[in-house]
C-alpha positions as CSV (number, residue, x, y, z in Angstrom):
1,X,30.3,-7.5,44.8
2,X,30.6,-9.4,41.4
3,X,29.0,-8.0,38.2
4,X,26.2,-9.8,36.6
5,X,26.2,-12.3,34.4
6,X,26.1,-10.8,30.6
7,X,22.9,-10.8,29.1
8,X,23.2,-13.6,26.3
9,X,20.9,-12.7,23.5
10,X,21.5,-10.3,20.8
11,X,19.4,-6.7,21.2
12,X,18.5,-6.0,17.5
13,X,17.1,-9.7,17.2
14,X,15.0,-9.4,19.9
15,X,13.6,-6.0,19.6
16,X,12.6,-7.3,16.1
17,X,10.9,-10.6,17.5
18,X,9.1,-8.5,20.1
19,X,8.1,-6.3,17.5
20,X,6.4,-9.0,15.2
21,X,4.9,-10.3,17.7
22,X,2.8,-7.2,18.8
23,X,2.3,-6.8,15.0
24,X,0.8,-10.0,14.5
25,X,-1.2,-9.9,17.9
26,X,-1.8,-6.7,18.9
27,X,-0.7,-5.2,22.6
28,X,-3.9,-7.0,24.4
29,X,-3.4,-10.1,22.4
30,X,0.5,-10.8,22.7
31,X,1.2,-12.4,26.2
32,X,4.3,-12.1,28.0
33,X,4.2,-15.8,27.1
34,X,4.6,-14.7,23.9
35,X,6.9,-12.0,23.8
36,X,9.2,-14.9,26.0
37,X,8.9,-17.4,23.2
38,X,9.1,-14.9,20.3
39,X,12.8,-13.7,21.8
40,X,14.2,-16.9,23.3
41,X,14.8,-14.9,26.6
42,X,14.0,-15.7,30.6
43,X,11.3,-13.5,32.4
44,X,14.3,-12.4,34.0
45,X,16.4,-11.5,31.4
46,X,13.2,-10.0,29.3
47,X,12.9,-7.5,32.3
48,X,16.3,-6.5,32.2
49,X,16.5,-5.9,28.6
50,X,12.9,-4.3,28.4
51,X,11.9,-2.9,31.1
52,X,8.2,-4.3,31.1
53,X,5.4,-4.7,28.5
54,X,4.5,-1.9,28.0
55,X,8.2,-0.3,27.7
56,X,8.7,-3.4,24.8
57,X,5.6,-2.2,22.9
58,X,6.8,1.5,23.1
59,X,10.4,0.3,22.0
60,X,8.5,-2.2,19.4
61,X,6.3,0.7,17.8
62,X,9.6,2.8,17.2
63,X,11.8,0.5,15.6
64,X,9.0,-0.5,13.4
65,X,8.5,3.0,12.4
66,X,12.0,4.0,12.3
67,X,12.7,0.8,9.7
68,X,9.3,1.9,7.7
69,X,10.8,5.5,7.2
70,X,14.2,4.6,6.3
71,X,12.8,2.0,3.4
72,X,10.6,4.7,2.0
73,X,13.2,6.9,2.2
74,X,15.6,4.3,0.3
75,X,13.1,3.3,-2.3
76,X,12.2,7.5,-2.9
77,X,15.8,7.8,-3.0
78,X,16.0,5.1,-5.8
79,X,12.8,5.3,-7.6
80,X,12.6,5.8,-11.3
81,X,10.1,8.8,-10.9
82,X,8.1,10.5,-7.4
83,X,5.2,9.0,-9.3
84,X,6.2,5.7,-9.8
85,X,7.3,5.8,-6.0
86,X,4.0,6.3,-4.8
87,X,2.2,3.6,-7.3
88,X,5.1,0.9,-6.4
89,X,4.2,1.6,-2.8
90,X,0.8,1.6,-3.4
91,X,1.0,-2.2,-5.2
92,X,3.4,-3.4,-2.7
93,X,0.7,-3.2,0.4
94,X,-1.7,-5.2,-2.2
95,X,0.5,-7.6,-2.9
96,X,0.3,-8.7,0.9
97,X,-2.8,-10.4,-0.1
98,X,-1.3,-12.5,-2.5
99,X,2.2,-12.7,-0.1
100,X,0.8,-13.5,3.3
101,X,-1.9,-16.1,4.3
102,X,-2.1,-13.8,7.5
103,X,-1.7,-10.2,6.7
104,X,-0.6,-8.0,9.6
105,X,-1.6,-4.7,7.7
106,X,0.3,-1.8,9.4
107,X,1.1,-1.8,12.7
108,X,1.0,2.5,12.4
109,X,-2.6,1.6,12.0
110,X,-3.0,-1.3,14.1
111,X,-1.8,0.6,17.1
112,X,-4.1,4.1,16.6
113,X,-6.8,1.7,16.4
114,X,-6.5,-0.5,19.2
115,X,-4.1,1.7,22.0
116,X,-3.4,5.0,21.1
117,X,-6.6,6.3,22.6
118,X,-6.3,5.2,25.9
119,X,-3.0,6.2,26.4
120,X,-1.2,10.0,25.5
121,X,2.5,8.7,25.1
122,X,1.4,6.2,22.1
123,X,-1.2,8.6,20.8
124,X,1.8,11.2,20.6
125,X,3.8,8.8,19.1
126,X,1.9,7.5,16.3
127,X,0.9,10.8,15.9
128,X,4.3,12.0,14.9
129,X,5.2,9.3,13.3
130,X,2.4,9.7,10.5
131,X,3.8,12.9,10.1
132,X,7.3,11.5,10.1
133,X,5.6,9.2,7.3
134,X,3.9,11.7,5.4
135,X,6.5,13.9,5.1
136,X,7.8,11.4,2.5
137,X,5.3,11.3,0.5
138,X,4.9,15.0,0.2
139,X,8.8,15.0,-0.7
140,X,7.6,12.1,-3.6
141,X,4.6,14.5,-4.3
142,X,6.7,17.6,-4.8
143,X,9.4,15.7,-7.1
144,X,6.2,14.5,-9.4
145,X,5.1,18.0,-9.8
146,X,8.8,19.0,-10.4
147,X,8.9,15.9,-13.2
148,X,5.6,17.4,-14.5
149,X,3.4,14.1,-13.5
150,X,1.2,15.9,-10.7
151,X,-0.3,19.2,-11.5
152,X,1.8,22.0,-9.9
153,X,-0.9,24.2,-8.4
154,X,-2.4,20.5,-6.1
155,X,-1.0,21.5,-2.0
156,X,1.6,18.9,-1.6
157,X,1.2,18.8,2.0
158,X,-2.9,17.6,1.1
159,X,-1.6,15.3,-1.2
160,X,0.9,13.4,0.9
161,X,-1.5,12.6,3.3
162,X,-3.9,12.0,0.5
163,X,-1.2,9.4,-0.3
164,X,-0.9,8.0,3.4
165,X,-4.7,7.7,4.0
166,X,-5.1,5.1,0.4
167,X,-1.9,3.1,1.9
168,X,-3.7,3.2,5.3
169,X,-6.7,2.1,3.7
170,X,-5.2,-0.6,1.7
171,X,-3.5,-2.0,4.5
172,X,-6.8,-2.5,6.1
173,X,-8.6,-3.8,3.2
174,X,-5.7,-6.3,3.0
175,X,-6.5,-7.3,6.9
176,X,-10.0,-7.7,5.8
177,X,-9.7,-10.3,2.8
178,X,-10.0,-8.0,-0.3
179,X,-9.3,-9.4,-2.7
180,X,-5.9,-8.7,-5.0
181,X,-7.9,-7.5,-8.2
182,X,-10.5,-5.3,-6.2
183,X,-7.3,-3.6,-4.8
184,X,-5.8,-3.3,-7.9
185,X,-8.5,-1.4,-9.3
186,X,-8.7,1.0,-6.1
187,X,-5.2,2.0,-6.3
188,X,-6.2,3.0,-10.3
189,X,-8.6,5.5,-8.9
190,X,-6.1,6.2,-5.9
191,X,-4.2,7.3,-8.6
192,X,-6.6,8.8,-10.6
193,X,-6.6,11.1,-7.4
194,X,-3.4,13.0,-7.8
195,X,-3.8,14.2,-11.2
């Protein structure tokens, strides 16, 4: 019995096409057509690497929320102040609407709205992955109250979801055609909000 031929394609590459792909279109709205274009792969060798659709999407929805945690994580890390942290991420979702003439928002979002509650696995994924998520933002909470910019006695825990819900909700408004200044003046108040 011979082995199999290698599979040709790099892993990291296409996990990252598939991903975009169900970020742009949604699970119902990306084909398998599409997931074949997107990765350059054969039904064939899409199967072996994946699994199936549905194992992709899984697979997809990780790795994007793995790379989201590790950048907020980095840019914590590096930020001038836990406040500043929270504003720059904050601006950075509204700047989409300048950046992109087609806006994914966040795919967090984009899944709990469209899948999650038809299905256990991906509502118990996205489920702890906004905790995952929002314990970084209570850690940037927590270091603004230690740096005296957020009132001590404010829960942290509240707060960093506080702090996930505006993103969430800019992300959306984004999606929706808001306008940059409009969103620029709702992350004032967001911010407004932790004081």
């Amino acid at each position: 019995m011979t082995a199999g031929r290698p599979i040709a394609y790099e892993p990291d590459a296409a996990l990252a096409a598939v991903m975009h792909a169900f970020w742009q279109r949604g699970y119902e709205g990306t084909s398998l057509a599409d997931l074949l274009a997107a990765t350059g792969l054969s039904k064939s060798s899409f199967y072996q690497a994946f699994g199936s659709k549905q194992a992709a999407f899984e697979q997809a929805l990780a790795h994007y929320c793995d790379t989201l945690i590790a950048e907020l994580r980095v840019k914590l890390r590096t930020a001038d102040s836990g406040l500043a942290f929270i504003e720059a991420v904050l601006r950075g979702a509204a700047a989409e609407a300048v950046r992109c003439a087609e806006p994914r928002g966040c795919m967090i979002v984009n899944v709990a709205t469209e899948f999650s509650a038809r299905d256990p696995r991906i509502r118990t994924a996205i489920a702890q992955n906004v905790r995952r998520v929002t314990q970084v933002f209570v850690a940037a909470v927590k270091r603004a109250q230690a740096e005296g910019a957020i009132p001590a006695g404010r829960e942290p825990r509240v707060l960093g979801r506080y702090v996930l819900s505006c993103l969430a909700g800019l992300r959306t408004l984004v999606k929706a055609g808001t306008g940059h200044r409009a969103l620029g003046e709702l992350i004032a108040v967001q911010m407004a909000g932790l004081n």
